[in-house]
Backbone bond lengths (Angstrom), bond angles and torsions (degrees), N, CA, C in turn:
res aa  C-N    CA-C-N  psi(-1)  N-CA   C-N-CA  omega(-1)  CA-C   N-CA-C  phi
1 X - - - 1.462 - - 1.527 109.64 -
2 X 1.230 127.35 143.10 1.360 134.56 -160.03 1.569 102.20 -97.58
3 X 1.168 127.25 118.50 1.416 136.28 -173.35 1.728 105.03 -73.73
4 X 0.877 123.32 146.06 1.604 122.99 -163.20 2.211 96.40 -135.96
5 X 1.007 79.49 123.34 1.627 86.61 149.54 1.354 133.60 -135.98
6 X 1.713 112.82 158.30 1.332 116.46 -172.79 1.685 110.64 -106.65
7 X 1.196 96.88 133.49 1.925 92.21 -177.13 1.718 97.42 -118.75
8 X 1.405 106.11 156.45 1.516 106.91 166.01 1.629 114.91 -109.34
9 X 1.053 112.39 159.24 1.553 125.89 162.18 1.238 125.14 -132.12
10 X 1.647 109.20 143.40 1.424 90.60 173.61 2.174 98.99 -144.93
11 X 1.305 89.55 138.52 1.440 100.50 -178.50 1.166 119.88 -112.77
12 X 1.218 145.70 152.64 1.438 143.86 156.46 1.901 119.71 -131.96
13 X 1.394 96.15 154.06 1.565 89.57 -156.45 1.342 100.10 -82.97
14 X 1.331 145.53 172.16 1.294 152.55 -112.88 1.319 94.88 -134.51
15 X 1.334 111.16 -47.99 1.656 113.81 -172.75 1.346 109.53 -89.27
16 X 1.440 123.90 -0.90 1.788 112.07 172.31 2.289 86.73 -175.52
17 X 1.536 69.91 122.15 1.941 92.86 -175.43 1.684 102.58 -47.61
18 X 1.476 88.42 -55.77 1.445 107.70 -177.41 2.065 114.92 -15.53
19 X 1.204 86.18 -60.33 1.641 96.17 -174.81 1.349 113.73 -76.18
20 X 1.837 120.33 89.59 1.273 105.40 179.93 2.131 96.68 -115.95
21 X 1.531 94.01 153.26 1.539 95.56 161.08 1.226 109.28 -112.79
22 X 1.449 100.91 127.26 1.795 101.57 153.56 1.369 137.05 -91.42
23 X 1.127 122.87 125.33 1.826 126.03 -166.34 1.104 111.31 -98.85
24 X 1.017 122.39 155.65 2.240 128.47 138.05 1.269 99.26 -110.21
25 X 1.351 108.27 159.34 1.593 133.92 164.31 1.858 114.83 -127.18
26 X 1.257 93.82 113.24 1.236 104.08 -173.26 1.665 109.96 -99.82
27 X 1.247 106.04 116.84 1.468 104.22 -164.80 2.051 107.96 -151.98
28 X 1.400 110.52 140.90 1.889 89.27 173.37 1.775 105.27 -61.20
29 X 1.837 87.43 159.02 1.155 100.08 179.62 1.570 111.13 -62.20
30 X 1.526 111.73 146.04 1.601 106.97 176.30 1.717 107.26 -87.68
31 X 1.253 117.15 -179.56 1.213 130.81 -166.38 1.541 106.71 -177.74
32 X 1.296 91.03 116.79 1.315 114.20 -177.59 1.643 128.80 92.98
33 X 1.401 113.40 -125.25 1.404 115.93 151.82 1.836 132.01 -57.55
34 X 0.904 124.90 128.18 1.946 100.31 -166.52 1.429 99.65 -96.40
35 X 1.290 124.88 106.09 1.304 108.75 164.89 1.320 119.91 -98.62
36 X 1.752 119.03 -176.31 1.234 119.71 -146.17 2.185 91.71 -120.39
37 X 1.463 102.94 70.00 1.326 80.40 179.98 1.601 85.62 -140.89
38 X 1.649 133.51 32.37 1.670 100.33 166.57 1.420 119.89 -103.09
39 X 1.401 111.63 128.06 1.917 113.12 163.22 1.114 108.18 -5.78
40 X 0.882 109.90 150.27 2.016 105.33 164.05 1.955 95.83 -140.80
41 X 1.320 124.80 164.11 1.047 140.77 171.71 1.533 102.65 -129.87
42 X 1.448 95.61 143.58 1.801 92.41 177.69 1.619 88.86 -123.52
43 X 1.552 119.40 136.13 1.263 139.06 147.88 1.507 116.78 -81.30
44 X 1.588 101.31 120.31 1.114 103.50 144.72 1.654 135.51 -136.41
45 X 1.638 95.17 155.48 2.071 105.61 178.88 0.766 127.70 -64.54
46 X 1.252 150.34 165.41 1.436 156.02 -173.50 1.468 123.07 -122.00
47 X 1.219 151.50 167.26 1.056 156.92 -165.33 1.409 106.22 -49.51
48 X 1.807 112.94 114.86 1.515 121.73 157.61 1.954 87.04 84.61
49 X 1.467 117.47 1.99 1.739 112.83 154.23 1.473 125.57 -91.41
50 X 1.664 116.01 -177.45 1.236 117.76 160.65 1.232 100.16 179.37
51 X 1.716 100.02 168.66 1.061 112.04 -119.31 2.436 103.00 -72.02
52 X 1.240 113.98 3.21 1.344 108.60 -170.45 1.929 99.48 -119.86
53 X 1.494 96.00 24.87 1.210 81.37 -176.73 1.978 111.45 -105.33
54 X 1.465 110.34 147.67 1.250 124.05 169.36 1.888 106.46 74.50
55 X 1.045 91.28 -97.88 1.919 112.41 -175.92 1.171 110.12 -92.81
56 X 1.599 118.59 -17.22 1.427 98.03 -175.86 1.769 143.01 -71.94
57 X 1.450 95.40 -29.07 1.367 124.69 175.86 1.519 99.47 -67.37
58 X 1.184 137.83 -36.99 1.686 142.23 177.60 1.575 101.72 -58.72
59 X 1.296 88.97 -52.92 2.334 94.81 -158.80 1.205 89.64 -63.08
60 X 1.619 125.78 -37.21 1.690 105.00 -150.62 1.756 94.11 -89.01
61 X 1.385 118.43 -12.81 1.598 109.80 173.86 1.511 106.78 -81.84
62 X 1.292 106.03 -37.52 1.661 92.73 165.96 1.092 118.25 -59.75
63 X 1.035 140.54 -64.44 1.722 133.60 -174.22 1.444 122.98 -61.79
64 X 1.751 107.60 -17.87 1.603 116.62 149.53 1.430 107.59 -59.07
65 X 0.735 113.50 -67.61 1.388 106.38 -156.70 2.022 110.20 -72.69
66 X 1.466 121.13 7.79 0.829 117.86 157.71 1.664 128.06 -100.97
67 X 1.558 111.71 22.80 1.167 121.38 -165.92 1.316 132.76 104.04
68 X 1.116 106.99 -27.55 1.558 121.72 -175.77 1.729 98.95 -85.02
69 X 1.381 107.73 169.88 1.529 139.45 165.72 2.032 98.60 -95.20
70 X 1.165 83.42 138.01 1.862 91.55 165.72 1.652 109.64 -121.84
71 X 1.034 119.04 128.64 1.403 136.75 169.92 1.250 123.54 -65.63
72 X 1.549 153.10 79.55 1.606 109.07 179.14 1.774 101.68 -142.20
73 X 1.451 101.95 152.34 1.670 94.59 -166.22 1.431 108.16 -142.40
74 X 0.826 134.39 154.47 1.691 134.94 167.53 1.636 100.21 -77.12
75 X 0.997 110.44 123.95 1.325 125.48 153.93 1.767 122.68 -33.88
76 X 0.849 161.55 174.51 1.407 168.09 -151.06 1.246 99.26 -121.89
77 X 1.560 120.63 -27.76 1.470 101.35 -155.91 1.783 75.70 -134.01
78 X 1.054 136.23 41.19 1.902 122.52 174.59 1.546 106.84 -83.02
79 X 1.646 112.16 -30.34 1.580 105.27 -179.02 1.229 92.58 113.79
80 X 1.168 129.23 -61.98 1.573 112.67 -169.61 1.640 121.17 -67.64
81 X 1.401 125.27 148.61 0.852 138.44 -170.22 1.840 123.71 -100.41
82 X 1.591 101.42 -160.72 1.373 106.28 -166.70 1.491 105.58 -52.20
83 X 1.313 130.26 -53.38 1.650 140.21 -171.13 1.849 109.32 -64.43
84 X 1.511 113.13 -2.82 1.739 117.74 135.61 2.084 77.90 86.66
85 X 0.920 115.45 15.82 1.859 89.86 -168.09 2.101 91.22 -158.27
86 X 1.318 113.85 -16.08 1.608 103.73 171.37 1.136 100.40 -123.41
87 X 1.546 90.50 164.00 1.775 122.63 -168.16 1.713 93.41 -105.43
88 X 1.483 104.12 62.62 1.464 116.38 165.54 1.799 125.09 -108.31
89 X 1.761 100.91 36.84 1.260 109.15 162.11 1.392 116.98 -156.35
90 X 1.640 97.21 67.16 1.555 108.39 173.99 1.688 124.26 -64.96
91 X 1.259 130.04 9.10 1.066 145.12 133.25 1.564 131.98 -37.64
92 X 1.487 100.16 -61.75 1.579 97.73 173.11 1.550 109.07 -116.50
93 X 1.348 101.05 37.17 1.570 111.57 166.31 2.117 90.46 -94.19
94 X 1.526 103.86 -50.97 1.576 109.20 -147.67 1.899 92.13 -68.85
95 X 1.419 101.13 -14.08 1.646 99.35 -167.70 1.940 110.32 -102.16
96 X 1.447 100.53 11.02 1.229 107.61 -177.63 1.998 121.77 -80.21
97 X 1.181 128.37 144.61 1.110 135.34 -177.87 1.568 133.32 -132.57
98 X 0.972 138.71 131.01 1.332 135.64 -152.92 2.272 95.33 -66.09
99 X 1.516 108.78 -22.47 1.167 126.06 176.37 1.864 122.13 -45.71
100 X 1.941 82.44 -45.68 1.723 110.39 -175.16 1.371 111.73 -92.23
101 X 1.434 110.25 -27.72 1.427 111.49 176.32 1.688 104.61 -69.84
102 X 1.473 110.56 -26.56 1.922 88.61 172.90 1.517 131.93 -77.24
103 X 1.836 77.39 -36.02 1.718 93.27 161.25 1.771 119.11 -59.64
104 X 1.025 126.71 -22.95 1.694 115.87 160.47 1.336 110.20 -53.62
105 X 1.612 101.45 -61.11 1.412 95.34 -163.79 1.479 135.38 -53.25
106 X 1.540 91.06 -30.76 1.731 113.24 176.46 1.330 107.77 -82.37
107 X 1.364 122.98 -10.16 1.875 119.24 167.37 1.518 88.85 -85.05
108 X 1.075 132.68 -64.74 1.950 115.49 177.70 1.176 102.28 -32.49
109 X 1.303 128.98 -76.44 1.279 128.85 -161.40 1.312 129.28 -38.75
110 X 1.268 108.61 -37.55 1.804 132.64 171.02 1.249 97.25 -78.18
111 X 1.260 134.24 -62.78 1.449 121.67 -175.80 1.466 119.28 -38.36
112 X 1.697 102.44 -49.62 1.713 115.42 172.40 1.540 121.76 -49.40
113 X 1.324 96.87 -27.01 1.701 117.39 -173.72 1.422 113.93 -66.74
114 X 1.755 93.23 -52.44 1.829 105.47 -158.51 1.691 99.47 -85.87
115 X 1.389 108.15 18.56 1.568 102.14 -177.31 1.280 113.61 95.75
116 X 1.153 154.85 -5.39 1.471 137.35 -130.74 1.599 96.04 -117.97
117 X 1.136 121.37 -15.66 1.818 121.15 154.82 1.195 98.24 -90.42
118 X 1.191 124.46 121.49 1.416 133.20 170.18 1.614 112.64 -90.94
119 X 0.899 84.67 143.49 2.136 96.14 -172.18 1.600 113.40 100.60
120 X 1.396 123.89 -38.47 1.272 124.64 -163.16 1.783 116.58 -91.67
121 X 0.773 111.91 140.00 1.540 129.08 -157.61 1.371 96.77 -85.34
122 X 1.036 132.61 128.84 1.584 126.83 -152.75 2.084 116.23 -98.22
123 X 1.658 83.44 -24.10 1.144 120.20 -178.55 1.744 130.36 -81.64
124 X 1.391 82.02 -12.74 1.907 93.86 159.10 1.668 112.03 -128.50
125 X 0.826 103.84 115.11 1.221 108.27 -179.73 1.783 115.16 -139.55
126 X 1.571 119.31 132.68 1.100 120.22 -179.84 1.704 122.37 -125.87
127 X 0.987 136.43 137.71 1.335 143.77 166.87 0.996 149.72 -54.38
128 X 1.549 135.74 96.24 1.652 126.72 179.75 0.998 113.74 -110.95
129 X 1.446 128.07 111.22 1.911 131.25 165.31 1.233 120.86 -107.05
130 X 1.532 97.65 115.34 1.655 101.51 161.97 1.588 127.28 -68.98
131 X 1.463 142.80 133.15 1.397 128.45 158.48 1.498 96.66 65.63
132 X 1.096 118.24 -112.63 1.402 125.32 -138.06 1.774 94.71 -98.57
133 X 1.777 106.75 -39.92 1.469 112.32 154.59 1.450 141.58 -25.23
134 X 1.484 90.24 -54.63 1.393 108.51 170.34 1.559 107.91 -70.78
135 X 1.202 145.91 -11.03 1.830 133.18 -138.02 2.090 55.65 -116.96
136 X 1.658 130.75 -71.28 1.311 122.29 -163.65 1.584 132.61 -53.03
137 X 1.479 95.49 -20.56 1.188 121.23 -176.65 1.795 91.06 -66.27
138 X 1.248 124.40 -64.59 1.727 127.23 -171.40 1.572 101.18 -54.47
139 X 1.121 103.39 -53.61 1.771 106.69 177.60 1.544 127.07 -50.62
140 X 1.208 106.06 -41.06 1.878 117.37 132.73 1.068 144.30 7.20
141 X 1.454 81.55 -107.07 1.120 98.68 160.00 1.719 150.66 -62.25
142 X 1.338 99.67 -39.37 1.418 116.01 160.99 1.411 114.97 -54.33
143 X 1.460 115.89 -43.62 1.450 101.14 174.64 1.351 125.30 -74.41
144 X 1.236 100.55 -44.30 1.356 109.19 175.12 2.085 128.45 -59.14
145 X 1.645 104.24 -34.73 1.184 90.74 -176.12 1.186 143.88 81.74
146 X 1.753 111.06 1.62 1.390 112.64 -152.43 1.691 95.01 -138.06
147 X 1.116 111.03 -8.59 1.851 98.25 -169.98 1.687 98.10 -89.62
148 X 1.403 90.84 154.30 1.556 121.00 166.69 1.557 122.84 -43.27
149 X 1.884 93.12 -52.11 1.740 90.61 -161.31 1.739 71.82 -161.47
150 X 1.772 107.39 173.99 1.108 117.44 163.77 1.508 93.07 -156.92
151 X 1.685 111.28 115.56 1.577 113.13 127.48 1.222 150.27 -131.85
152 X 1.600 101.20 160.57 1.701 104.68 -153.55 2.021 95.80 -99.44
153 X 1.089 97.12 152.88 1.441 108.44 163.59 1.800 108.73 -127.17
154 X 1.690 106.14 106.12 1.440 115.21 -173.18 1.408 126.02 57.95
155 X 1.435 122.32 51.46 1.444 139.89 -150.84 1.483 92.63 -86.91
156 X 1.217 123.59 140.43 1.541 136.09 165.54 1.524 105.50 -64.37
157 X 1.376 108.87 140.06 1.446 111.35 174.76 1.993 105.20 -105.53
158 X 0.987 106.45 26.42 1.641 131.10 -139.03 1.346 110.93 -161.84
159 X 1.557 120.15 122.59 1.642 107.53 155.42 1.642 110.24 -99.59
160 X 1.297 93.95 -27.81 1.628 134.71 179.91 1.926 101.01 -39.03
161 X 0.643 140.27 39.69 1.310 146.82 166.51 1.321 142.61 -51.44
162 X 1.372 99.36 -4.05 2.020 110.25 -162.19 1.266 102.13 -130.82
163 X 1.426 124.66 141.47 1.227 135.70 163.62 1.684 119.27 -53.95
164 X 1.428 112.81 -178.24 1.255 110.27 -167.30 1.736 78.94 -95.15
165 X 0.916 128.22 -43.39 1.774 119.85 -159.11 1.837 101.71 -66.48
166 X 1.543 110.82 -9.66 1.720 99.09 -159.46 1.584 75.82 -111.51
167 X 1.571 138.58 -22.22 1.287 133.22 168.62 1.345 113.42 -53.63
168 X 1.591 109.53 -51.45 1.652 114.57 175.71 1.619 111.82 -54.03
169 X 1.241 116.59 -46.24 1.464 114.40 -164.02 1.405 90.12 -72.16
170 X 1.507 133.85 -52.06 1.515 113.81 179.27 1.265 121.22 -49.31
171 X 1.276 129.16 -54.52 1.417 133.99 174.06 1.766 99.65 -43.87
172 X 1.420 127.34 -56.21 1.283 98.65 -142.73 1.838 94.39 -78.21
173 X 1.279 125.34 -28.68 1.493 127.33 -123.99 1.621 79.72 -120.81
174 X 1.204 129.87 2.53 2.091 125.87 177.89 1.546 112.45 82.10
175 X 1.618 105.44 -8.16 1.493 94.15 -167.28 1.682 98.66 -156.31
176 X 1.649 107.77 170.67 1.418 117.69 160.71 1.238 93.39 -118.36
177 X 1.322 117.20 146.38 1.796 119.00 133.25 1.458 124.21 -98.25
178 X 1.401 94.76 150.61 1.184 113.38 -159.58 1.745 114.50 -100.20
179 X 0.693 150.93 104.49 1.888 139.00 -164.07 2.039 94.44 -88.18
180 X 1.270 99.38 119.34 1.348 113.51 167.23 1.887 95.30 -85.22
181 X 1.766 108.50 104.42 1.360 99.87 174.08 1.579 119.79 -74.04
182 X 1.348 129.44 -1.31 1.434 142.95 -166.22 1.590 79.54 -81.09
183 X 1.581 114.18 -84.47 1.401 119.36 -139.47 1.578 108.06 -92.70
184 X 1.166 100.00 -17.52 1.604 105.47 178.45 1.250 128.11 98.09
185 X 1.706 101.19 0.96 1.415 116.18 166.64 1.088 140.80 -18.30
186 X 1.216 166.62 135.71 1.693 143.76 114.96 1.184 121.87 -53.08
187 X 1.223 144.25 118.21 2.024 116.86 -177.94 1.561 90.06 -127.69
188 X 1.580 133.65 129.20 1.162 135.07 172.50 2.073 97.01 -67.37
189 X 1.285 98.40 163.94 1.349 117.96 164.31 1.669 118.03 -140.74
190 X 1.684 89.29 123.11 1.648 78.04 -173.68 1.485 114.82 -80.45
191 X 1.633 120.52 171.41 1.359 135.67 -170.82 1.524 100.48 -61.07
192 X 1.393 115.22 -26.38 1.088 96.98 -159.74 1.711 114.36 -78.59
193 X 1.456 114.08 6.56 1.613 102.93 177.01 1.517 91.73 -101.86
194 X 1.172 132.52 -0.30 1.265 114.18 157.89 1.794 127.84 -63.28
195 X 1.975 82.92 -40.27 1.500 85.34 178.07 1.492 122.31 -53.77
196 X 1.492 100.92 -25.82 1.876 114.51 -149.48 1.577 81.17 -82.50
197 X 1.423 114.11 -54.41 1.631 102.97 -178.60 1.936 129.91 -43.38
198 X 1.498 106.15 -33.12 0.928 117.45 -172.92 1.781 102.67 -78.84
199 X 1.304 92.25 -58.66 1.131 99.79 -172.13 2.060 129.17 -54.76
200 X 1.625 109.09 -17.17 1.067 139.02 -171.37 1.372 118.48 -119.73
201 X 1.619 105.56 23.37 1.489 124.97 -162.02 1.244 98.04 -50.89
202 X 1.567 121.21 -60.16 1.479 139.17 -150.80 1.940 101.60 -71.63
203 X 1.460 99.83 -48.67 1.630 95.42 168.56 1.239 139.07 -58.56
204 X 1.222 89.38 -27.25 1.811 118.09 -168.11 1.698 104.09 -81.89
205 X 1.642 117.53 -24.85 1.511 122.80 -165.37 1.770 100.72 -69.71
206 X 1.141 102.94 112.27 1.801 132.06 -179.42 1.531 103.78 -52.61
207 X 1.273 125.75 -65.08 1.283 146.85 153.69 1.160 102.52 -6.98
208 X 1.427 112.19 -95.04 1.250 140.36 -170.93 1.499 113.41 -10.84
209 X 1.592 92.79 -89.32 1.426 134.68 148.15 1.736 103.55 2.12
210 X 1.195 114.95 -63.47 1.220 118.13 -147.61 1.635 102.90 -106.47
211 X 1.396 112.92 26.00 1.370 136.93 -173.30 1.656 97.99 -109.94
212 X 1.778 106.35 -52.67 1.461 113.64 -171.15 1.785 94.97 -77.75
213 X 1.046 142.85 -4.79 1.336 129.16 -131.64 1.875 84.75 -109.32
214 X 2.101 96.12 148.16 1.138 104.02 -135.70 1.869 80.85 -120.05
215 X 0.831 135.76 -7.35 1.066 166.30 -154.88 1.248 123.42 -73.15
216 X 1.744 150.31 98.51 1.414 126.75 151.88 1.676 113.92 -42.21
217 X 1.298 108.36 132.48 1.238 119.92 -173.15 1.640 117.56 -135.28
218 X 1.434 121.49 139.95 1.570 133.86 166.42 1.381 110.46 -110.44
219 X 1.250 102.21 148.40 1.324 110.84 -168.02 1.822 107.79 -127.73
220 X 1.111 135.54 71.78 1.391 139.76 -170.70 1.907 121.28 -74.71
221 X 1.073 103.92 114.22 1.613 96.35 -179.91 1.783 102.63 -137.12
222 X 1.281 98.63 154.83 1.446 127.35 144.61 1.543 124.17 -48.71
223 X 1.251 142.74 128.07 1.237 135.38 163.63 1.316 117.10 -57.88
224 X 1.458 107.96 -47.48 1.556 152.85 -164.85 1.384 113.80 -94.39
225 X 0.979 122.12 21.35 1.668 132.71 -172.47 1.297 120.52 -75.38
226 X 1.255 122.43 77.25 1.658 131.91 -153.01 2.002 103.26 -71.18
227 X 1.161 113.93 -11.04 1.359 121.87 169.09 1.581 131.27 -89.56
228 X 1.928 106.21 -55.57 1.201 120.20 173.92 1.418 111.50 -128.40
229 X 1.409 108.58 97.51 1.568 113.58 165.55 1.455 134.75 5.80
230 X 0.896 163.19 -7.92 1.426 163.42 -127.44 0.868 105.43 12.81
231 X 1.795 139.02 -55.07 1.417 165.09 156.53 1.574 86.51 -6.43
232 X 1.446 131.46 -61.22 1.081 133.44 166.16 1.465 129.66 -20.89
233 X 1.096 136.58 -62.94 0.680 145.17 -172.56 1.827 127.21 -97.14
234 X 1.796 92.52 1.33 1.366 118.80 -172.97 1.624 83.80 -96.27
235 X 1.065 135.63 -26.05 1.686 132.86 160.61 1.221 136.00 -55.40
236 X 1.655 84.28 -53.23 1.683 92.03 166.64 1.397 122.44 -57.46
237 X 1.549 109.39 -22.71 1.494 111.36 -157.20 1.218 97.68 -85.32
238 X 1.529 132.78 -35.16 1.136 137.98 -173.35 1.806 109.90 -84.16
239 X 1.190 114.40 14.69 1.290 121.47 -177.93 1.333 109.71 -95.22
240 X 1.572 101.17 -48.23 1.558 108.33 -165.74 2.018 109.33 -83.68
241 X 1.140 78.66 175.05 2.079 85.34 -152.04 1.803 80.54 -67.27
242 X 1.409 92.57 150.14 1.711 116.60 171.86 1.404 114.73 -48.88
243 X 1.049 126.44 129.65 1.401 146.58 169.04 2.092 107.02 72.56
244 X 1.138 115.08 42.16 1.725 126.13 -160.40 1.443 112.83 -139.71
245 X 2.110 107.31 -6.09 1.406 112.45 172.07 1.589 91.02 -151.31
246 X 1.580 108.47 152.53 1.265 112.40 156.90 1.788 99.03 -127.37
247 X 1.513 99.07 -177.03 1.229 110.12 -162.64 1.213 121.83 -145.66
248 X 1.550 129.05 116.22 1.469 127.06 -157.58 1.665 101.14 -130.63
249 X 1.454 99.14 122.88 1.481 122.14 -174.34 1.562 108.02 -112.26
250 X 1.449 104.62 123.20 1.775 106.95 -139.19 2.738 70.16 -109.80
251 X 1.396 91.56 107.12 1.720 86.33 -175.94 1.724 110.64 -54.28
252 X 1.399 119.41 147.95 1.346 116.33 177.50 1.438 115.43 44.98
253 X 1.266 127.02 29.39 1.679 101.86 153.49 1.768 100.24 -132.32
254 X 1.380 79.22 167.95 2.121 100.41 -167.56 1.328 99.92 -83.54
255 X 1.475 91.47 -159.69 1.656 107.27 -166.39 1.309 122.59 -66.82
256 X 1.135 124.34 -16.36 1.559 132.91 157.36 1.369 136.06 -125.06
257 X 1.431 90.47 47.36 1.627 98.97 -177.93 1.251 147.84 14.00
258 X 1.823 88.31 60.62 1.609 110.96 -167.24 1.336 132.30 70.58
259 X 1.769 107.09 7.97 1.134 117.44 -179.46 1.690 119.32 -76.13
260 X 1.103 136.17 137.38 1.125 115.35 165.55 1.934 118.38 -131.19
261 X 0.831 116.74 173.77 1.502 123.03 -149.71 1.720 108.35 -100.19
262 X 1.311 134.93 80.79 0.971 128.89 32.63 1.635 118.99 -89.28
263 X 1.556 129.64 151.18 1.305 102.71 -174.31 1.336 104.30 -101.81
264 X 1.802 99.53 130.09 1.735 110.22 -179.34 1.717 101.42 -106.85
265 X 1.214 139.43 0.64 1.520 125.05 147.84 1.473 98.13 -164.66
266 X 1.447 104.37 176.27 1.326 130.40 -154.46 1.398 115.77 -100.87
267 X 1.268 120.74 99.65 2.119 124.86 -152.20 1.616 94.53 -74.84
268 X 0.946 120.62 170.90 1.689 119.85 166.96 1.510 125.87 -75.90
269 X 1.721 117.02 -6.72 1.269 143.90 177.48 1.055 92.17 -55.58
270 X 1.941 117.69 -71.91 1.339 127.95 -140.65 1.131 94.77 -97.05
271 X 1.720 140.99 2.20 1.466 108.66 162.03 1.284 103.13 -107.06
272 X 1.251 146.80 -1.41 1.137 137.58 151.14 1.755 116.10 -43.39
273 X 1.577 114.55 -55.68 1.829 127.29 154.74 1.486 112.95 -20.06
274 X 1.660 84.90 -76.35 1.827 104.66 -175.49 1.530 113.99 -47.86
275 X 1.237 121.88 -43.65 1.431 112.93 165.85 0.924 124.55 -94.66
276 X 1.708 148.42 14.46 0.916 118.52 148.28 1.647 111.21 -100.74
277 X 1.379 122.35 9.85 1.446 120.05 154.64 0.936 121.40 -57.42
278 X 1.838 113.93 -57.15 1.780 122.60 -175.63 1.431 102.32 -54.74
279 X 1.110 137.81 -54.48 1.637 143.42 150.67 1.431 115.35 14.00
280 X 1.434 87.77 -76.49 1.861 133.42 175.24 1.355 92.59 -33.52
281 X 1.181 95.63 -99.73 1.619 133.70 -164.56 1.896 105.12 -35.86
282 X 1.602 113.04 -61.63 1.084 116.46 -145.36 1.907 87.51 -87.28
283 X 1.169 161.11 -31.46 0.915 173.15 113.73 1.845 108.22 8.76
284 X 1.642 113.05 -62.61 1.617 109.56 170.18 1.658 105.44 -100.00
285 X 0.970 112.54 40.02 1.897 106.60 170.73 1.487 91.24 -88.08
């Protein structure tokens, strides 16, 4: 059996302290000399997630323990804080932007680059997005050009999410709130990721994205997806170039494939997911 360890990281961006992410790296234990040659996959959460919640802590031990390194980090701006599990920094939750959430990923990415995960090969790298993860995960990649594989589980075809009446109340009043239905939260959101949305329309287009995208790609949904349509992701699929994505429609289950938060066992939804990711993954590493 392959011994697995978990490492943490923690980064902060250069131009304001404020914005730090905290990571794990899930990878087998090394032994001996450490060299710098494993795949790595980076996970990422989606709107009002992070990075140890539900399924995530499972996928990245599965794909540890199949050789690979797993990636996964809270975003700068998710809300949760140092103790990795509360939404005890509604501050740089309300100042967060779909703008900053790429910029995390691309400060991991550089971090991965300049060495600072030791063992992982900087140069293969593959993609997992949940929800809103997945819609950033394509955006990613397309710009970037450089990943292995990308799959999404229930990817937004959309960042665009809000009515015109909940647009007005942001515009007039500086903010939205947000209701965390798990914890019972309120979390304000400031106007300004509205602006970034508006303003970043053309970057931000999911579609698009997944037109330029260079990528073997999976496409995972819910039938039953009481959040993001499946239809969703039946767009994306038809976006990307012919025979360069397939697409697995998991019948009757929702947006997290029976997962629930904390996860105390494993539904038949999410290992049906789980293997055909490792599939994914271990196939273009």
């Amino acid at each position: 059996m392959t011994t697995l360890q978990t490492r943490t990281f923690r980064l902060a961006h250069s131009g304001d302290p404020r914005r730090v992410i905290r990571g794990k790296i899930d990878a087998p234990a090394r032994s001996g000399r450490a060299r710098n040659d494993l795949p790595h996959v980076i996970l990422l959460h989606g709107f009002k997630g992070f990075m140890d919640w539900g399924f995530f802590p499972d996928m990245a031990r599965r794909i540890a323990a199949h050789g690979l390194a797993a990636v996964r980090f809270n975003a700068s701006g998710c809300g949760v804080g140092e103790d990795l599990e509360t939404f005890s920094e509604p501050e740089a939750f309300a100042r967060n932007t779909l703008s900053r959430e790429i910029e995390d990923l691309e400060t991991v990415r550089a971090w991965i680059r300049s060495g600072g995960a030791e063992g992982i090969d900087p140069g293969r790298t593959s993609l997992i997005g949940h929800s809103r993860g997945g819609g950033l995960a394509f955006i990613h990649a397309s710009e970037r050009g450089d990943c292995r594989c990308v799959v999404t589980f229930a990817a937004v075809a959309s960042f665009d999410r809000f009515g015109e009446q909940e647009k007005h109340l942001w515009r007039r009043q500086g903010f939205l709130p947000i209701l965390n239905a798990r914890t019972g939260q309120t979390l304000n959101l400031d106007v300004s990721a509205l602006e970034d949305l508006e303003r970043n329309a053309a970057r931000f287009d999911v579609p698009a994205a997944c037109r330029r995208l260079g990528a073997p790609t999976l496409l995972v949904h819910g039938t039953a997806d009481e959040s993001v349509p499946a239809r969703e992701s039946e767009i994306l699929f038809s976006s990307i170039v012919p025979g360069q994505a397939s697409m697995l429609l998991i019948e009757g289950s929702g947006h997290t494939f029976g997962v629930r938060h904390p996860m105390t066992d494993s539904p038949e939804p999410w290992e049906r997911v789980a293997e055909a990711t490792l599939e994914m993954i271990l196939r273009h590493a």
